[in-house]
C-alpha positions as CSV (number, residue, x, y, z in Angstrom):
1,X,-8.5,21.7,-1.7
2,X,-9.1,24.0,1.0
3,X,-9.7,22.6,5.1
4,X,-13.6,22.5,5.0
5,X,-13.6,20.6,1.4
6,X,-11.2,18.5,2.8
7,X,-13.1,17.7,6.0
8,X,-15.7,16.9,4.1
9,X,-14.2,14.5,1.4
10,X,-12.5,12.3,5.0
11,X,-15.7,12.4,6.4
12,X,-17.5,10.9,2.7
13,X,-14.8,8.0,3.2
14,X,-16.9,6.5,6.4
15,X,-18.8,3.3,5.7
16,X,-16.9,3.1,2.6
17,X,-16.5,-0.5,1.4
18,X,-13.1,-1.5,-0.2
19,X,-11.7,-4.3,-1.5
20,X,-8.2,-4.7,-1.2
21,X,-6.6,-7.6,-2.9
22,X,-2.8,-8.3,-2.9
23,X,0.2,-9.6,-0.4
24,X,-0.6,-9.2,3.5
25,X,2.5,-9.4,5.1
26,X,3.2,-9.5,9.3
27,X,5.5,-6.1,10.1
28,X,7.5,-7.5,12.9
29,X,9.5,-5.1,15.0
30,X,12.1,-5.6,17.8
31,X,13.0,-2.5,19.7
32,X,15.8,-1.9,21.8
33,X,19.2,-0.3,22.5
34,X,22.7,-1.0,21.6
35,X,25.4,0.1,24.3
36,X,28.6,-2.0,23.6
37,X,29.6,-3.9,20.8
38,X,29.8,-8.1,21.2
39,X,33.3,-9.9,22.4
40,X,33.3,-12.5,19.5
41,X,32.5,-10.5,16.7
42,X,32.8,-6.4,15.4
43,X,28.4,-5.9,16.0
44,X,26.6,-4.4,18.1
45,X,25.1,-5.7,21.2
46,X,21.2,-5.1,20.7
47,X,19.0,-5.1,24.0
48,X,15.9,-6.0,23.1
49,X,13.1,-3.9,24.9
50,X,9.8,-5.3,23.4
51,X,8.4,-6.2,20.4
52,X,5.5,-5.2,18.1
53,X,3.3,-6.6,15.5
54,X,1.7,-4.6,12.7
55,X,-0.3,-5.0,9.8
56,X,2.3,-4.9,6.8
57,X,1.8,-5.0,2.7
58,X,-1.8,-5.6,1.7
59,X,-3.0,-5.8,5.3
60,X,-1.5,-2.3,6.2
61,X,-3.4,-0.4,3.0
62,X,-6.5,-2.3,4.4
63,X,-5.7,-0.4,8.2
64,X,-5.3,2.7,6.3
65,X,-8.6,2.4,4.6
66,X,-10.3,1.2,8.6
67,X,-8.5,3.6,10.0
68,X,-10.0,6.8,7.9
69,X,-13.4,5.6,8.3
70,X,-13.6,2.7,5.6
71,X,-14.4,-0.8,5.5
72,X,-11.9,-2.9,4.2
73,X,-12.3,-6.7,2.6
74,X,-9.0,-8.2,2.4
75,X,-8.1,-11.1,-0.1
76,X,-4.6,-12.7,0.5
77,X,-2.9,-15.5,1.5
78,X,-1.0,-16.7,4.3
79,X,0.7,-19.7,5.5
80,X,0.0,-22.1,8.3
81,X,2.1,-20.4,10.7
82,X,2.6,-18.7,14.0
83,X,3.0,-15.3,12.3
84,X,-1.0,-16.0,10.3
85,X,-1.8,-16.2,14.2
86,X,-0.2,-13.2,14.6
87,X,-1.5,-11.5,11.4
88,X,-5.1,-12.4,12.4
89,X,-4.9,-11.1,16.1
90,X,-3.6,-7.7,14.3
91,X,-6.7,-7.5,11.8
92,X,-9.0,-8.6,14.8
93,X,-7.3,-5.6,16.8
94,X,-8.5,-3.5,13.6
95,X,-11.5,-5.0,13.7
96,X,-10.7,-6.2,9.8
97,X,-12.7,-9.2,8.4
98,X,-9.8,-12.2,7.9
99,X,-11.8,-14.5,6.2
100,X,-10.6,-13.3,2.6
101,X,-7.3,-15.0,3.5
102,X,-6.7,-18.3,1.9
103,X,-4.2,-20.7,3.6
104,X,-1.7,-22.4,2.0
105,X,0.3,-24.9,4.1
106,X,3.0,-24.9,1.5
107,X,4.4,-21.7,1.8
108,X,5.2,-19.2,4.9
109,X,3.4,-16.3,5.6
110,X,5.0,-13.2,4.5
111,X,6.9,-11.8,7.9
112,X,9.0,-8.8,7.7
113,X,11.3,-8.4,11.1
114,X,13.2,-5.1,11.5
115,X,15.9,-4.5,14.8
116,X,15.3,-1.2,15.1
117,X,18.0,0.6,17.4
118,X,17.7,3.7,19.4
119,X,15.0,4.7,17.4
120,X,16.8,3.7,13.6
121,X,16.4,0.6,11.6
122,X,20.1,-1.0,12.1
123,X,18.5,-4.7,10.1
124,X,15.7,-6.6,8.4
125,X,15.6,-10.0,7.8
126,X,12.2,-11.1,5.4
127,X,11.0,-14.7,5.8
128,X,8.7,-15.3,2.6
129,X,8.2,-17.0,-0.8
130,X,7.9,-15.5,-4.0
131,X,6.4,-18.5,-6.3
132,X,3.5,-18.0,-8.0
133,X,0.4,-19.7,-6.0
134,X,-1.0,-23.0,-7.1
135,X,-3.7,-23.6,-9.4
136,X,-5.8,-24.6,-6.2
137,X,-5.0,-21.4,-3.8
138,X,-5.6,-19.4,-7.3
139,X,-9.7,-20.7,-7.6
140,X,-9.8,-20.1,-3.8
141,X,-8.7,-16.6,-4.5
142,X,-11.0,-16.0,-7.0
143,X,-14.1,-17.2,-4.9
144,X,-13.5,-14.9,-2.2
145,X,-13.1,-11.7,-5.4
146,X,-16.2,-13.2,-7.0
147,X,-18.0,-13.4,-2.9
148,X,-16.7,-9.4,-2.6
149,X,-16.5,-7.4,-5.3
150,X,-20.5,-7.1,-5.8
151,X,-20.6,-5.3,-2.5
152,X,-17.9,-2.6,-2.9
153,X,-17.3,1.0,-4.2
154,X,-13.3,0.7,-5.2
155,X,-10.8,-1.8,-5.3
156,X,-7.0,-1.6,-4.0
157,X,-4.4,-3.7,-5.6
158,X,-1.1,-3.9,-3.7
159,X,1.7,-6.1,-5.6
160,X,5.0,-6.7,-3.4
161,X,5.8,-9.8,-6.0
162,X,4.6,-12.3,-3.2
163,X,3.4,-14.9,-5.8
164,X,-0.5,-14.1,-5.1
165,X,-1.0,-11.4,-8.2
166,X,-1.0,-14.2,-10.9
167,X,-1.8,-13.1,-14.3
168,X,-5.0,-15.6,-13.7
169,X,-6.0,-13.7,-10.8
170,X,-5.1,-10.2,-11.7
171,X,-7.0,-11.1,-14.8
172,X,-9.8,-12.2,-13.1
173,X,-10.0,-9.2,-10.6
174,X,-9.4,-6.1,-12.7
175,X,-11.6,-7.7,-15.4
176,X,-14.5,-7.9,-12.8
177,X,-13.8,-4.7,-11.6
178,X,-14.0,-2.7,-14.9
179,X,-17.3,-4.9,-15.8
180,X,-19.3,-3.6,-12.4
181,X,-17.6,-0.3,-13.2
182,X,-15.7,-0.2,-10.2
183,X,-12.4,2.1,-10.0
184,X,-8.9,0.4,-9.1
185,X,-6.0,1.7,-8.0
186,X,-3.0,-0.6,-8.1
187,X,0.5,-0.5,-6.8
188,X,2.7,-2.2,-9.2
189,X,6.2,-4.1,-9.6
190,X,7.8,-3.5,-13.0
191,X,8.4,-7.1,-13.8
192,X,4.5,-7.6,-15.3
193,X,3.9,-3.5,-15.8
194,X,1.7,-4.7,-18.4
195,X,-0.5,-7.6,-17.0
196,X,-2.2,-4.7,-14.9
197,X,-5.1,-3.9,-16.9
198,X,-7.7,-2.8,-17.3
199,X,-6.9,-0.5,-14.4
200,X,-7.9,3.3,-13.1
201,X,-4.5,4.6,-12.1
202,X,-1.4,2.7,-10.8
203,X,1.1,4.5,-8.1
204,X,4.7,3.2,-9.0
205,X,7.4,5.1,-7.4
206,X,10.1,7.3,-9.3
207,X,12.8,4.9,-9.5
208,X,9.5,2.1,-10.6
209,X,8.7,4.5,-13.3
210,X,11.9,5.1,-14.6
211,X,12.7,1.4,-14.6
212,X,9.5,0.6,-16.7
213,X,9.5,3.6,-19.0
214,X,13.7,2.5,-19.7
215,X,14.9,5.8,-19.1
216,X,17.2,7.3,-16.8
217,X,15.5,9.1,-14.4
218,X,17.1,13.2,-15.0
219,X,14.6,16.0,-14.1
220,X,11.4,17.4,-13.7
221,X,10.8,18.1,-17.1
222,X,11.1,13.9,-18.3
223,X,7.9,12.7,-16.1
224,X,5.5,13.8,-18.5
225,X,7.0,11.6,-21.4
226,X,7.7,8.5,-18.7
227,X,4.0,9.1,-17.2
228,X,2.9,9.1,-21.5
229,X,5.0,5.9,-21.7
230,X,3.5,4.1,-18.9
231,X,0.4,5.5,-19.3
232,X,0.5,3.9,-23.1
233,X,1.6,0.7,-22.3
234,X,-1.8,0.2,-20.1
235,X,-4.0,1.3,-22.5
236,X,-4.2,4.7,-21.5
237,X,-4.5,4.2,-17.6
238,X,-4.0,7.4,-15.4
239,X,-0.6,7.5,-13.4
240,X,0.7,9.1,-10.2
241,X,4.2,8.7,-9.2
242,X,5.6,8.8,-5.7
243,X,8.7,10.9,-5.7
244,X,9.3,10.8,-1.6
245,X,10.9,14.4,-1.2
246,X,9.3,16.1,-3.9
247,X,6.1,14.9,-3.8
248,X,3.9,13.1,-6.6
249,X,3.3,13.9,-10.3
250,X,-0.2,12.9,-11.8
251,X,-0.5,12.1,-15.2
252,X,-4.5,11.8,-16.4
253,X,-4.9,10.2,-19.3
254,X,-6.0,12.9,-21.0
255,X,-3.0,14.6,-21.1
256,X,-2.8,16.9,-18.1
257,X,0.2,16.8,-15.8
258,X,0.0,18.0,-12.0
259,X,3.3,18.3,-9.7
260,X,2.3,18.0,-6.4
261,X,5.2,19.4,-3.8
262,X,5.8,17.0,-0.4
263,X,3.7,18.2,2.5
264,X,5.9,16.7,4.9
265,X,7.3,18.7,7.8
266,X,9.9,15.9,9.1
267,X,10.6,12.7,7.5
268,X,11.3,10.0,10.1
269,X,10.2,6.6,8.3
270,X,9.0,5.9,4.8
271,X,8.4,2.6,5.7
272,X,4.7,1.7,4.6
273,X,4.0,5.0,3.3
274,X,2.7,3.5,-0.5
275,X,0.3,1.8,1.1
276,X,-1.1,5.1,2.5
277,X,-1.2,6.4,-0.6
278,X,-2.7,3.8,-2.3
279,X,-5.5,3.5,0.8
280,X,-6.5,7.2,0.4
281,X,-6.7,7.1,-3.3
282,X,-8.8,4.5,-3.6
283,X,-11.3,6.0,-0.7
284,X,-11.4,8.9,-2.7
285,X,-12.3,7.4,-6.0
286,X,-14.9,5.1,-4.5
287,X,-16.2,8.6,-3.1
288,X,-16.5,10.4,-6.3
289,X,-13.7,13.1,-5.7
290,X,-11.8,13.4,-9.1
291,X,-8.6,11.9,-9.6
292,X,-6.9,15.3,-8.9
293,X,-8.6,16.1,-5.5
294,X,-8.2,12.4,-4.4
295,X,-4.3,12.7,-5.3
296,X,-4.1,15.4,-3.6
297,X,-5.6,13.8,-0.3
298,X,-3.3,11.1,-0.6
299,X,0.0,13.5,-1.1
300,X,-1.0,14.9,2.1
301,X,-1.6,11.2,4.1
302,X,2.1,10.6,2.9
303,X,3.2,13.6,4.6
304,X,1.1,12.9,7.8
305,X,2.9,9.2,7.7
306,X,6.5,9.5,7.2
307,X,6.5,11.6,10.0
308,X,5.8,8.4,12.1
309,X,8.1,5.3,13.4
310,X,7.3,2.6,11.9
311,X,4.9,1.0,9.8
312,X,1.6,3.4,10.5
313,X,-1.5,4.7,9.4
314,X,-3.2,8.0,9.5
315,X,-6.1,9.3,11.4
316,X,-9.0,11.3,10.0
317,X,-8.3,14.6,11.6
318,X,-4.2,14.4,11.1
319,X,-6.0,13.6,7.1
320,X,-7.5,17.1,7.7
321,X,-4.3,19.2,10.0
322,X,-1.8,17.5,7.2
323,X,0.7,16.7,9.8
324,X,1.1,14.2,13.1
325,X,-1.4,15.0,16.1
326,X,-0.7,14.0,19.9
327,X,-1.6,10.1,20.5
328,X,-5.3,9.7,21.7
């Protein structure tokens, strides 16, 4: 794809509607410095300087999609918590609609907290709960799908093994989705490989792959009988595996195979960077690009991100350059 068809496919994502179900998580980040190391105990002494809140999970593929153009409609759940407060204060700052989240006063709201050191990640400590949602928080769940999914051109699933993706409601929502003829892209845990379809293409990464095809992962030349594999087991689905340094692979379901090379000039953070890719893919099915062409998009978003700090998104014309432009 060459820089004007490119410019044109980013600017077909505007007004885009997209509905992205899965588990919205709070990014919480503590920046600082460490000069000495603490009398009582061999650790360093952090000093916190300030602290950020982010969109993580679910929510960040859904300030991917906003943030090329789109319009997101999240479905999640969160807890009854300070950090939903948070959570909802970052999607107002996004200008994301919120009321797709169900509350469940039984379980914490996903919260991810990282000390991040002179510019390095030195810990992370995750406050969640992976048990399968209730019964209850499932039907609400599947009202807000059934409100949605009428109104949109694609769908993004985004599985972190939260507890929201029940069989019952994955059912339900890719089910829907192939019925209205709506394309899905899903990011997927190996544990229930299976349970996701009927889907478009899922985006596991290499190790993912490996893990659910059960083979060791030894070169270049075993992807196209692990993509066949995983491709098989989902009743012929297309695949496209993240492979962080060297790029993605594509199986179609057809057959053909596509290595795409990183684009990346610098790596800094992969930290969010699947939900990137899984945000641009989905824009550019629900466009009409081919699978291909909206792969290759979302190759070069990954690029663009992991050249950033942090949990991040991309911006249209960085999209476009394929690397990280001066702050606005």
């Amino acid at each position: 794809m060459n820089r004007s068809q490119c410019e044109q496919a980013v600017a077909n994502f505007a007004g885009q509607c997209i509905l992205v179900l899965g588990d919205v998580m709070l990014d919480e980040f503590f920046w600082g410095r460490a000069h000495r190391i603490a009398p009582e105990a061999p650790v360093p002494v952090v000093e916190i300087e300030r602290e950020s809140y982010v969109l993580g999970g679910a929510a960040n593929v859904a300030a991917n999609i906003r943030a090329l153009g789109g319009i997101p409609l999240v479905v999640g759940v969160v807890g009854d918590d300070l950090a939903a407060e948070y959570l909802r204060d970052a999607m107002l700052r996004w200008h994301l609609e919120w009321h797709g989240l169900v509350v469940d006063p039984n379980r914490p709201t996903t919260r991810k907290t990282r000390v991040m050191v002179n510019a390095h990640q030195m810990a992370r400590f995750d406050r969640e709960s992976r048990r399968p949602v209730s019964e209850s928080i499932e039907t609400a769940l599947i009202a807000k799908l059934d409100a949605w999914l009428p109104h949109v051109a694609a769908v993004a699933v985004s599985d972190y093994d939260k507890g929201v993706l029940t069989p019952r409601v994955l059912r339900h929502a890719l089910t829907t989705a192939r019925r209205q003829e709506l394309p899905v892209a899903l990011d997927p845990k190996p544990a229930r490989f299976t349970d996701y379809q009927p889907v478009t293409v899922v985006t596991p990464n290499h190790h993912e792959a490996a893990q659910i095809a059960q083979t060791p992962l030894l070169d270049d030349t075993w992807f196209g009988d692990i993509c066949r594999r995983l491709s098989a087991m989902l009743g012929n689905a297309h695949i496209l595996v993240t492979r962080g340094e060297a790029g993605m692979t594509l199986y179609e379901a057809d057959g053909r195979l596509h290595h795409l090379p990183a684009v990346a000039r610098e790596v800094y953070d992969v930290t969010g960077a699947g939900d990137t890719v899984l945000a641009v893919l989905t824009l550019g099915l629900s466009t009409g690009l081919a699978l291909y062409q909206a792969a290759e998009l979302a190759n070069r978003a990954a690029g663009v991100v992991v050249g950033k700090l942090g949990t991040a998104t991309v911006r249209p014309e960085e999209l476009v350059a394929g690397q990280v432009l001066a702050v606005r």
